[in-house]
C-alpha positions as CSV (number, residue, x, y, z in Angstrom):
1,X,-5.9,-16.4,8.7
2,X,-6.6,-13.2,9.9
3,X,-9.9,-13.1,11.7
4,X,-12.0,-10.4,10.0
5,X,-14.8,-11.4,11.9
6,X,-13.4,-8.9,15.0
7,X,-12.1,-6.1,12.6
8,X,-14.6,-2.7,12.0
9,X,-14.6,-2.2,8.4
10,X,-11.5,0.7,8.9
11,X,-9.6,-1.8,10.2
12,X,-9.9,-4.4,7.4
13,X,-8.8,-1.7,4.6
14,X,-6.7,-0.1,7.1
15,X,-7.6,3.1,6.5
16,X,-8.3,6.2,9.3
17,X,-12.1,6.5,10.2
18,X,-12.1,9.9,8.4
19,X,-10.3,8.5,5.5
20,X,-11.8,10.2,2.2
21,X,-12.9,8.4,-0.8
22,X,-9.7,8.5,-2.9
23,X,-8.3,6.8,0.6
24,X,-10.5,4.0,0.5
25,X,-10.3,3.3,-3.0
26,X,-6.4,3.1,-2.9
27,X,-7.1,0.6,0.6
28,X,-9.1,-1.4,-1.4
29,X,-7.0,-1.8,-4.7
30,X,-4.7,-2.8,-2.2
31,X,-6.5,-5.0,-0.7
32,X,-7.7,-7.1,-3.6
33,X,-4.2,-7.2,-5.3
34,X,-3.0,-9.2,-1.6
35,X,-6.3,-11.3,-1.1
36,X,-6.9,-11.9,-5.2
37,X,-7.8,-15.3,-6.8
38,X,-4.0,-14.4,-8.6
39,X,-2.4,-13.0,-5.6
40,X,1.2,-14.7,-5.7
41,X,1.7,-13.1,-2.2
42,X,-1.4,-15.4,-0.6
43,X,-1.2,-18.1,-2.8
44,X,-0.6,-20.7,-0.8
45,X,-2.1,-19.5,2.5
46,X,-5.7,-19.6,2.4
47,X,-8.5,-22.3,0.4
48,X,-10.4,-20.6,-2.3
49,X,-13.5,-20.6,0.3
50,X,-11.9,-18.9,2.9
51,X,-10.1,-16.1,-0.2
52,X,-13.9,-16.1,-1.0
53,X,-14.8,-15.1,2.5
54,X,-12.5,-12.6,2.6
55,X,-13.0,-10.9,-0.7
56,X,-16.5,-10.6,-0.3
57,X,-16.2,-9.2,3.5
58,X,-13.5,-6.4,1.7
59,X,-16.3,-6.1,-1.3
60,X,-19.0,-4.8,1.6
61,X,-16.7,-2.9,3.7
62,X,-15.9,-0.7,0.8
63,X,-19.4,-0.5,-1.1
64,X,-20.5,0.4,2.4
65,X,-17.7,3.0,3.4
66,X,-18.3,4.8,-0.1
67,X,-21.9,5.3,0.5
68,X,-22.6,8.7,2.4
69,X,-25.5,7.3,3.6
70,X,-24.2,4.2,4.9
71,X,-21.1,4.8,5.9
72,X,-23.0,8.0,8.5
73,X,-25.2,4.9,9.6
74,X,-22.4,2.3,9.8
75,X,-20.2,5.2,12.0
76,X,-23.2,5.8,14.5
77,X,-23.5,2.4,15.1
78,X,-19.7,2.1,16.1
79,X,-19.8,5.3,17.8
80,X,-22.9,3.5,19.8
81,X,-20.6,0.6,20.5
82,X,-17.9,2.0,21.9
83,X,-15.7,1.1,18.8
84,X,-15.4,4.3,17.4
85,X,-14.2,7.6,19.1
86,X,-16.5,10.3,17.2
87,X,-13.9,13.4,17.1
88,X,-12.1,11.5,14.6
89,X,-14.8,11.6,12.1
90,X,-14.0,15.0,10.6
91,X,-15.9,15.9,7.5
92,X,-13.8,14.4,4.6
93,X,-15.3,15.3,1.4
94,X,-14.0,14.4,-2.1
95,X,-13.3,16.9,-4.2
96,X,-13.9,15.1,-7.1
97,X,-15.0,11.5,-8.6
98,X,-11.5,9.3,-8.4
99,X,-11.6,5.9,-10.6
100,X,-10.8,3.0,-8.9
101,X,-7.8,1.9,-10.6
102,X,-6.4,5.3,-12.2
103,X,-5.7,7.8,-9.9
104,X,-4.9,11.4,-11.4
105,X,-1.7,11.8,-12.7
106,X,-0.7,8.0,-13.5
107,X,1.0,7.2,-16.5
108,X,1.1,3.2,-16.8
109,X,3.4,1.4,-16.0
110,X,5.0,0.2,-19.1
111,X,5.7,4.0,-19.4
112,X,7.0,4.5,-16.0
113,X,9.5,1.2,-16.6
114,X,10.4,3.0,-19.4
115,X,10.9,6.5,-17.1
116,X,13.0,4.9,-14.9
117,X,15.6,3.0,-17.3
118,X,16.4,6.2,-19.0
119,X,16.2,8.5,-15.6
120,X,18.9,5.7,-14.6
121,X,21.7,6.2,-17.2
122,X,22.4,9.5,-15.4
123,X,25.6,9.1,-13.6
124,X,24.4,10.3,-10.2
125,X,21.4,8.1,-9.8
126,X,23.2,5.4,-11.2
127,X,26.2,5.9,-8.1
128,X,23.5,6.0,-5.5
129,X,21.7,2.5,-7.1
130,X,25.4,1.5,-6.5
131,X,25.9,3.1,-3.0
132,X,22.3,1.4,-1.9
133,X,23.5,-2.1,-3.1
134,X,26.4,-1.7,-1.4
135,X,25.1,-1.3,2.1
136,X,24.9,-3.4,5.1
137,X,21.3,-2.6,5.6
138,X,19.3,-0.3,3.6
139,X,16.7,2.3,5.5
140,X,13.3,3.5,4.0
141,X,14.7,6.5,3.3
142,X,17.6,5.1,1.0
143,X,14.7,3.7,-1.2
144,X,12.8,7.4,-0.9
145,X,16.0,9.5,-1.6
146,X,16.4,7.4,-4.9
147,X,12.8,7.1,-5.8
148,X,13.0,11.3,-5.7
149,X,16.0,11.2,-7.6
150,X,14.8,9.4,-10.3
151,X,11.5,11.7,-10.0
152,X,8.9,9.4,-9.7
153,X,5.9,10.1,-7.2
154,X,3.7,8.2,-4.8
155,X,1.2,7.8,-7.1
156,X,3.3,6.3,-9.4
157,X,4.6,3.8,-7.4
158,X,1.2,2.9,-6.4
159,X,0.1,2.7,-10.1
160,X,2.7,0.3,-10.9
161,X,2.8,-1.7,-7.9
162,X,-0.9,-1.2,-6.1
163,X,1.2,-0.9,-3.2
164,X,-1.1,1.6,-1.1
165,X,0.1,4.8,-0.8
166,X,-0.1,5.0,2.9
167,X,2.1,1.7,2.9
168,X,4.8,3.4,0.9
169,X,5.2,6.4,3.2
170,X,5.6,4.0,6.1
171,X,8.0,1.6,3.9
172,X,10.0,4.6,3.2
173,X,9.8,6.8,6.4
174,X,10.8,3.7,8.4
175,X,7.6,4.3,10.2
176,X,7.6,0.1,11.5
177,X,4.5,0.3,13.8
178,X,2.5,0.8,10.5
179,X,4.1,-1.7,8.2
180,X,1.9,-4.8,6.7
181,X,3.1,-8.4,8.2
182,X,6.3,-9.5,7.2
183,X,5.4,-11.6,4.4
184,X,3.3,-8.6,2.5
185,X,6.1,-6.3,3.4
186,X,8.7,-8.7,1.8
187,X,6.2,-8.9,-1.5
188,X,6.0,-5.1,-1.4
189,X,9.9,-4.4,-0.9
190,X,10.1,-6.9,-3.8
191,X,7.8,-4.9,-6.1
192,X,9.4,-1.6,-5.1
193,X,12.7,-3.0,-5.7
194,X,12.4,-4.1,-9.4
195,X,10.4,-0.6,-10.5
196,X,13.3,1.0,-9.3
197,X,15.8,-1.7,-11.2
198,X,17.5,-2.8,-7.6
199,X,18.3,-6.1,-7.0
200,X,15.0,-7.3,-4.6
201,X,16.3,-9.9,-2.8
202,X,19.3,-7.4,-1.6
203,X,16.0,-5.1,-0.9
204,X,14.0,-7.5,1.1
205,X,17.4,-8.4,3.3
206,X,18.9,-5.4,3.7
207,X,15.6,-3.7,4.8
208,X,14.8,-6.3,7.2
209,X,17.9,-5.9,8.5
210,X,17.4,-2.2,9.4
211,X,14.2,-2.8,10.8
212,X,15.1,-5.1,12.9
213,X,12.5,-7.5,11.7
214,X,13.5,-11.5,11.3
C-alpha cells in the first residue's frame, strides 16, 4: 500500500503546489473513483480499514487545500520544513465556483457515448480506429489524434471516465515520468479505450508496448 503517511498533501492528490481549485477538485474526483468502496481498479488490494485510512487522509487533504486559510497555514508549515520550495506558490485564484463533479462544459456521458458512435460512422475516423488497431504498438498521441478527430475534449474525457485531466495529457503526450502505476494506467487505458469504441485490451498492450512498460 502506498504509504501516505510520508506524502505532503500535493503529493497524495498529485497535484502542483500552486494547483488552483478546479485542479484539486479534478485530483480528488480522481482520487476517490481509484481508492472508492466500488473502485474495481483497487478491489482486491487493500482491507476496507486500510481503503478507510486512505479515503479519509484524501477527505483532509482536500478540505484542507480548498480552504484559503488553511491551505496559507498548511504551505508555511511545509515551507518551515523544508518540504516545500516557496517560489512555486504563485497566486492561483479561481475565477469562479467549480462543482465537484460537473466541470463546465460536460455533457454526460450517456450523451457523449452517443457523440461518439455517430462522430464514428464518418469514414475517416472510422479508417484511423482501423489504422490504430492495426498497429504494433500504439503511442499516446494515436489515442489524442483520434480523440480530436472525433472532437471530444479533455473535459469530456474526464466527465465520462474521472480520469484526471492532468493524467490524460500525460497518457496522451507520452509524457511516462508522469503516468499513474501500471495497474491504474492499464484501468485508465481501459476506460479511454471503450469511450472511444477501440478494443481495450488491444489499448492496454499496445500502449504498454510503446512505453516500454512490462
Amino acid at each position: 500500500m502506498q504509504n501516505f503517511e510520508k506524502l505532503n498533501y500535493y503529493e497524495m492528490l498529485r497535484v502542483p503546489a500552486n494547483a488552483s481549485l478546479f485542479e484539486l477538485k479534478q485530483a480528488y474526483a480522481d482520487s476517490l473513483a481509484i481508492y472508492g468502496h466500488d473502485s474495481l481498479a483497487t478491489y482486491s488490494l487493500f482491507s476496507e480499514e486500510e481503503r478507510r485510512r486512505i479515503l479519509k487522509t484524501l477527505e483532509t487533504a482536500f478540505r484542507t487545500l480548498t480552504d484559503a486559510a488553511r491551505r496559507t497555514a498548511y504551505d508555511q508549515s511545509l515551507v518551515q520544513a523544508g518540504a516545500l520550495d516557496p517560489s512555486t506558490l504563485a497566486a492561483n485564484q479561481p475565477k469562479k465556483p467549480v462543482p465537484l463533479f460537473d466541470p463546465p462544459g460536460t455533457t454526460g456521458k450517456a450523451h457523449l457515448k452517443r457523440k461518439i458512435s455517430k462522430k464514428l460512422s464518418d469514414a475517416s475516423i472510422n479508417q484511423l480506429s482501423r489504422d490504430i488497431a492495426a498497429a504494433d504498438a500504439i503511442s499516446g498521441r494515436d489515442l489524442k489524434k483520434l480523440r480530436e478527430k472525433i472532437g471530444v475534449s479533455l473535459e469530456e474525457i474526464y466527465e465520462a471516465t474521472r480520469i484526471s485531466i492532468s493524467t490524460i495529457k500525460a497518457i496522451e503526450d507520452n509524457d511516462f515520468e508522469n503516468l499513474p502505476s501500471a495497474l491504474y494506467l492499464k484501468n485508465f487505458l481501459r476506460a479511454y479505450a471503450s469511450l472511444v469504441k477501440l478494443e481495450p485490451q488491444m489499448v492496454i498492450d499496445g500502449y504498454l508496448k510503446h512505453a516500454g512498460i512490462q
